[in-house]
N, C-alpha and C positions, 0 to 999 in steps of 0.2 A: 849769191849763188841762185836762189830763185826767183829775182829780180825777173827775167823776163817771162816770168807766170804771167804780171801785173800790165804789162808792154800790150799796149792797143794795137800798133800795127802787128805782133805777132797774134794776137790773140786774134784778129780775125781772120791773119791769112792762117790759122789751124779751123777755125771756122770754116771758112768757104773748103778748105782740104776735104774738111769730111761732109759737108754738104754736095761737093763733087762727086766723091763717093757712094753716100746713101748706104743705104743696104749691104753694098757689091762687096765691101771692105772697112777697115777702119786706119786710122792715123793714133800712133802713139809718138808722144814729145814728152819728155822728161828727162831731169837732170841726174848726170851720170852719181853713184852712190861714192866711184870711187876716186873718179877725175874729173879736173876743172874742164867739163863741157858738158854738151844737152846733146842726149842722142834721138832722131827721128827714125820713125818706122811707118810703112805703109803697108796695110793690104791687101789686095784684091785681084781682081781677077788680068786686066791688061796691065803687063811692065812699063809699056811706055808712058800710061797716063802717072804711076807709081814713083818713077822716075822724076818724074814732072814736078808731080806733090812735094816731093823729098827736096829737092833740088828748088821750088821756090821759097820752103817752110827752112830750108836751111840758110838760104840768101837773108830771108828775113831776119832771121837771129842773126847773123854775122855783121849783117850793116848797122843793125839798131843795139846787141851789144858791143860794139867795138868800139 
């Protein structure tokens, strides 16, 4: 279940996520307490960049745990 904490390619694409962000927002990744998946969150101020985050940090889990 917490396997991709430890996961390089996820670990820095939440890396460069919030280095994107800065300041503006932040990125929360964690696994769900009560079902088999990891929910992403972003926040800040443009949707479209939010979107983006969410949507690559999600690819990345999906490829590398599947």
């Amino acid at each position: 279940k917490e396997e991709w904490q430890e996961n390089h390619r996820i670990k820095k694409t939440i890396a460069e996520a919030k280095d994107q962000l800065g300041t503006n927002g932040r990125v929360l990744v964690r696994a769900s307490g009560t079902e088999p998946l990891v929910r992403v969150m972003a926040e800040g101020e443009d949707p479209k960049v939010l979107e983006s985050i969410v949507g690559t940090i999600s690819t990345a889990l999906k490829e590398e745990l599947n």
